[in-house]
C-alpha positions as CSV (number, residue, x, y, z in Angstrom):
1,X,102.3,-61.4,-9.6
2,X,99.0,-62.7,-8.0
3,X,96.3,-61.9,-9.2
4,X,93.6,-60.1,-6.8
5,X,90.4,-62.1,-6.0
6,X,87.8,-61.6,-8.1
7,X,83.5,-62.6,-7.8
8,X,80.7,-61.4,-10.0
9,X,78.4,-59.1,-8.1
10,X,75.6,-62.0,-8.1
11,X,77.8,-64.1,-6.7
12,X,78.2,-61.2,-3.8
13,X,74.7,-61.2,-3.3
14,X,73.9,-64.5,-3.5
15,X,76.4,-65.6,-0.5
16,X,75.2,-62.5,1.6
17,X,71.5,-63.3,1.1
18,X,72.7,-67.1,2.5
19,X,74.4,-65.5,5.5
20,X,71.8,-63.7,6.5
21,X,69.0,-66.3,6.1
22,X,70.6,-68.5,8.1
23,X,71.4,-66.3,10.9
24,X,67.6,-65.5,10.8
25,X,66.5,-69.2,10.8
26,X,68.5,-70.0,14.2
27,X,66.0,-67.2,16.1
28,X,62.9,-68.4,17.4
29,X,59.6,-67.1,16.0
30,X,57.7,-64.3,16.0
31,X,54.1,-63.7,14.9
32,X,52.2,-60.7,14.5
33,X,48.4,-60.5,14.2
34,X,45.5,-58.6,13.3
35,X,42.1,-59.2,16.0
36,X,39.1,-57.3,16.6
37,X,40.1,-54.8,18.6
38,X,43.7,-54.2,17.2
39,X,46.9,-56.0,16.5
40,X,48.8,-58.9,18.5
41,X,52.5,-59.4,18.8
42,X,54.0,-62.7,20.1
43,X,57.4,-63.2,20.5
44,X,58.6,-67.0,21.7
45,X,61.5,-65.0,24.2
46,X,62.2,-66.7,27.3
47,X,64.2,-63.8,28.2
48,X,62.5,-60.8,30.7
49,X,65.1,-58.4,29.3
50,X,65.9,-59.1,26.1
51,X,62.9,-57.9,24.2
52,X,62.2,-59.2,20.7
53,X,59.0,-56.4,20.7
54,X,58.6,-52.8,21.4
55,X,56.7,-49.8,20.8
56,X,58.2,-47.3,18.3
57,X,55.6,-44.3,18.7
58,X,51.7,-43.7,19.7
59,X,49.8,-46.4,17.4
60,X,53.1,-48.0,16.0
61,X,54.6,-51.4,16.9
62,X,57.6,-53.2,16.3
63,X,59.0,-56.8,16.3
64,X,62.1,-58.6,14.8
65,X,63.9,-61.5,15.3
66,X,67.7,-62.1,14.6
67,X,70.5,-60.7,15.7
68,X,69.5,-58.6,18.8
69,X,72.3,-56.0,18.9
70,X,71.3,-55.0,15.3
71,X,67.9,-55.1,15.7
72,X,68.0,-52.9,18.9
73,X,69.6,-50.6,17.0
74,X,67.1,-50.5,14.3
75,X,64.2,-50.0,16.4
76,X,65.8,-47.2,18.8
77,X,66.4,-45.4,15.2
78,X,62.9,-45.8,14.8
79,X,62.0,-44.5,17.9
80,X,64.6,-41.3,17.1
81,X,62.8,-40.4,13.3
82,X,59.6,-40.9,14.8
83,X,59.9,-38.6,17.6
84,X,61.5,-35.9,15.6
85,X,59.1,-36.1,12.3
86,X,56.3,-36.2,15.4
87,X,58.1,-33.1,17.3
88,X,58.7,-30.9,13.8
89,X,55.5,-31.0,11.8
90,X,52.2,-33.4,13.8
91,X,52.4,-36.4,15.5
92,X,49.8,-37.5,12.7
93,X,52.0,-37.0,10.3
94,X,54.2,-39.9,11.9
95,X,53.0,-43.4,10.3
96,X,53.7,-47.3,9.8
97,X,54.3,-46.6,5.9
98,X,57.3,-44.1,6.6
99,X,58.5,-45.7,9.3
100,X,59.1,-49.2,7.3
101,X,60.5,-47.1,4.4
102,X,63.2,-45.4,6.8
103,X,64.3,-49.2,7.8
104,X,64.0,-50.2,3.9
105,X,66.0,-47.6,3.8
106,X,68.5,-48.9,5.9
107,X,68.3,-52.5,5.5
108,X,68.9,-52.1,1.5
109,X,72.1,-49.6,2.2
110,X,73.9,-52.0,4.3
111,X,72.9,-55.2,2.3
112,X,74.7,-53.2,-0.7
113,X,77.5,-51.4,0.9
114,X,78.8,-52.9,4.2
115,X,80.7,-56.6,3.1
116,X,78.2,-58.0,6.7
117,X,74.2,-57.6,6.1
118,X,72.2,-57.6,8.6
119,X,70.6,-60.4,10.1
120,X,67.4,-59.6,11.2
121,X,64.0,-59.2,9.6
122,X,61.5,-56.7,11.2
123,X,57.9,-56.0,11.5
124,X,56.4,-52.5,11.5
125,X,52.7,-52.6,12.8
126,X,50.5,-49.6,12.6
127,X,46.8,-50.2,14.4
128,X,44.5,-48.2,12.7
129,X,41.1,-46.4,13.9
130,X,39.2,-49.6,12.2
131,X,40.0,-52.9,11.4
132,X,40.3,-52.1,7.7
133,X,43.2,-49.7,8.3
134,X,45.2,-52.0,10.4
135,X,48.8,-52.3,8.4
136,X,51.7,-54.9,8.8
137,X,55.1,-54.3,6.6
138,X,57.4,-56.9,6.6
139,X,61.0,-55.8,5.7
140,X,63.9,-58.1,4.8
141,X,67.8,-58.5,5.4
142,X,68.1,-56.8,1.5
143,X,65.8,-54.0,2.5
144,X,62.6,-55.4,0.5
145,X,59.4,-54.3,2.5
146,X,55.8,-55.9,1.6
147,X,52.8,-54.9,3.5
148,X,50.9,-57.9,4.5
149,X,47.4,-58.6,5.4
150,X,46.2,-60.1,8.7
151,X,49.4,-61.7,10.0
152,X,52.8,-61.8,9.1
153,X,55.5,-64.3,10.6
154,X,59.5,-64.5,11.0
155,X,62.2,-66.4,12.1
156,X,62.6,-70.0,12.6
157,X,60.2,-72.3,10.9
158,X,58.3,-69.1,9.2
159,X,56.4,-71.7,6.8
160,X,55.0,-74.1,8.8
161,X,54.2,-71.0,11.3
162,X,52.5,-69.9,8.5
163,X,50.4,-72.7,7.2
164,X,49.7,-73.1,10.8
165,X,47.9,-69.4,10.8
166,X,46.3,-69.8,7.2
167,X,44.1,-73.3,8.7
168,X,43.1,-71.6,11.7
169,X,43.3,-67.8,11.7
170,X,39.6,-65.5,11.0
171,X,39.5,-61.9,10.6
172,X,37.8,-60.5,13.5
173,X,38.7,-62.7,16.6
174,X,38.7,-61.6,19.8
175,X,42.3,-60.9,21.8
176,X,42.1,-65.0,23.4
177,X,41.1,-66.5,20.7
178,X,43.8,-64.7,18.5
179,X,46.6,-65.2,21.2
180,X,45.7,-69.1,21.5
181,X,46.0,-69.8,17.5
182,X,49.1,-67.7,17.6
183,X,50.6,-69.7,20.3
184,X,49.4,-73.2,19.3
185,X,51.2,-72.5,16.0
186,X,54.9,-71.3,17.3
187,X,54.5,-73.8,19.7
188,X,54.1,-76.7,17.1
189,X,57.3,-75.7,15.4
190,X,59.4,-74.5,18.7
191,X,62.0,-77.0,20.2
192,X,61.3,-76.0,23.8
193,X,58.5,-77.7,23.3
194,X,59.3,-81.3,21.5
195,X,59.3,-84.6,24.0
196,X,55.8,-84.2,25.1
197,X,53.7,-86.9,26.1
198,X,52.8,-89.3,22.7
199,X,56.1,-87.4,20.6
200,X,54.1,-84.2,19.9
201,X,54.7,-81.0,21.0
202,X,53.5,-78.9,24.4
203,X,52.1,-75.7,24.6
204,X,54.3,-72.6,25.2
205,X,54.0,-71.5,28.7
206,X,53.4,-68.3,29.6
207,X,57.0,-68.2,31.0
208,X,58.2,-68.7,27.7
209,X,56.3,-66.2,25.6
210,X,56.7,-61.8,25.1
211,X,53.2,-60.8,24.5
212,X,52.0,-57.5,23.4
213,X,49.0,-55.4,21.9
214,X,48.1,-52.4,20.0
215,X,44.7,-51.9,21.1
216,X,43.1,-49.2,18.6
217,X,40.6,-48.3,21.7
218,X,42.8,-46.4,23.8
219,X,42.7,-42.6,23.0
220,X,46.5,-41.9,22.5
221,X,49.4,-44.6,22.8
222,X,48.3,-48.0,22.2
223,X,50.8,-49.8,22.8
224,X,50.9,-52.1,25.8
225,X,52.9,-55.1,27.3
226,X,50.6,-58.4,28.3
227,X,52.3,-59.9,31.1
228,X,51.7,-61.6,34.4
229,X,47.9,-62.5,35.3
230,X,46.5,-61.3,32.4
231,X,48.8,-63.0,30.1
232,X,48.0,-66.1,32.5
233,X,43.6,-65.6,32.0
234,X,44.4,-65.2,28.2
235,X,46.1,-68.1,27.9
236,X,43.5,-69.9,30.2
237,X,46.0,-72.1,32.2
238,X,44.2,-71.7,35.6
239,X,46.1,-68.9,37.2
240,X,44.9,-66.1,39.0
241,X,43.8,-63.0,37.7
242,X,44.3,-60.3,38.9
243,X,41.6,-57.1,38.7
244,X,42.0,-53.5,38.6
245,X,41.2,-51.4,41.8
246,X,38.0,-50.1,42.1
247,X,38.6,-46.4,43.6
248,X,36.0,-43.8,44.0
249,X,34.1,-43.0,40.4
250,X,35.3,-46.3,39.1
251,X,33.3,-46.7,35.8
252,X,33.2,-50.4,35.2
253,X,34.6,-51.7,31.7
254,X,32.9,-53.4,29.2
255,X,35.6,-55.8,27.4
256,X,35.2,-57.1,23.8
257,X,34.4,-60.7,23.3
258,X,37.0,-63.2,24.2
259,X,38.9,-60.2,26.7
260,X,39.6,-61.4,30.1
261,X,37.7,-58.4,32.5
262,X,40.9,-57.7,34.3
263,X,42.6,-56.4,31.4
264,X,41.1,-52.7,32.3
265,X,39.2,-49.7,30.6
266,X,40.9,-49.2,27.5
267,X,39.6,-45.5,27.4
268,X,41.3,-44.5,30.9
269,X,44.3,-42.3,30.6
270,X,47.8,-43.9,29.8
271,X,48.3,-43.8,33.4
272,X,45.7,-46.1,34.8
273,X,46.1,-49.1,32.4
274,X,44.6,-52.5,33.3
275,X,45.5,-55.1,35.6
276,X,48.9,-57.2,33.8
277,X,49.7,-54.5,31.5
278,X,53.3,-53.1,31.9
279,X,53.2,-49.5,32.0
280,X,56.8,-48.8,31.8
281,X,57.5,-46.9,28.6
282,X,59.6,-48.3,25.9
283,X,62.8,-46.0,25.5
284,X,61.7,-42.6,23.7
285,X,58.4,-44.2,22.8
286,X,56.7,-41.5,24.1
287,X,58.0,-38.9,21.9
């Protein structure tokens, strides 16, 4: 008679923990930052479809990297609790905190009870009224969340990502200046880049980046996608820029430092965003 397999539980853990950190070290980077007027979310994603970030409710981001099936899944839950906690007591009542503790939640469940974890690794960000109440929770395969301050960073290289951010990033930059240290550090560690001229590495283009804010001064949902001219003027590679019609009672906008002026009035309604925003909802995000 055989006798069945056997492996201590650490031994479990230990081999699923490897699974999924390696699965999450083949995606490409993500980065997630704190500026002055709200949060930044870069996503190295070639893909137009495929998004690695989205908007789970009125002030609340997301972004992941790994597997994309599971992470879709993830985030579309998100988008469900959110819009029913929203719907059945105040959307106030809907935040960042319970939000990453549903996906902790989750994440921990399956890393226990399912023999494949997940592999992914998410960010929840949550743009607060000022600076100081910005939050970014960082949740793992196993379900462990940590709420971090000023940026977090996942996927692929995440350390020298990282170190990259701790040389060069300041509290209180404006959206260019945050978007351009963000950048310059996925692109030192993203192989699309290696071969440049003298062995080093290029900059991302913006063909090669999913860019997207949480801009604390828009009255209701502040999530927005960055793309096309504006994402070109941010990233200050000469293209054209593109401004937002000027139609009867047109109050001019008054940018923050370092804001391209096509990027709009951030206090217009959600239906009249600024030039290079995408104003297609994510799915549910409305709530």
């Amino acid at each position: 008679m055989t006798m069945p397999y056997y492996a201590s539980a650490e031994q479990v853990m230990r081999d699923r923990s490897e699974y999924a950190r390696k699965g999450i070290s083949r995606g490409r980077s993500v980065a997630v930052l704190t500026y002055a007027d709200g949060v930044l979310l870069i996503a190295e994603n070639p893909s137009s479809t495929l998004h690695k970030i989205g908007e789970i409710y009125d002030r609340i981001g997301f972004a992941a990297v790994g597997r994309y099936s599971e992470f879709e899944s993830l985030r579309v839950a998100g988008v469900r609790l959110a819009d029913v906690r929203g719907y059945s007591y105040n959307r106030r009542d809907v935040t960042g905190r319970i939000v990453a503790n549903a996906y902790a939640q989750t994440l921990g469940a399956i890393f226990t009870e399912q023999m494949k974890p997940y592999e992914v690794e998410l960010c929840v960000a949550e743009v607060g009224e000022t600076p100081d109440r910005d939050q970014l929770y960082r949740l793992t395969f196993d379900g462990s969340v940590v709420d971090e301050p000023d940026f977090v960073v996942m996927g692929g290289q995440a350390d020298a990502v990282t170190g990259h951010l701790r040389e060069n990033f300041h509290a209180g930059m404006g959206l260019a200046d945050a978007l351009k240290v963000g950048v310059d550090a996925l692109s030192a560690v993203s192989p699309a880049t290696a071969g440049s001229q003298h062995g080093g590495h290029a900059r991302l283009s913006a063909e090669q980046l999913e860019v997207a804010v949480l801009d604390r001064r828009r009255p209701k949902r502040a999530f927005r996608r960055v793309v096309g001219a504006a994402l070109h003027t941010l990233l200050g590679d000469g293209a054209s820029t593109a401004q937002t019609p000027e139609g009867p009672g047109h109050t001019p906008s008054h940018p923050a430092p370092g804001t391209p002026a096509g990027l709009g009035d951030p206090a217009a309604p959600d239906t009249a965003g600024g030039a290079g925003y995408d104003e297609h909802a994510e799915d549910g995000g409305e709530g």
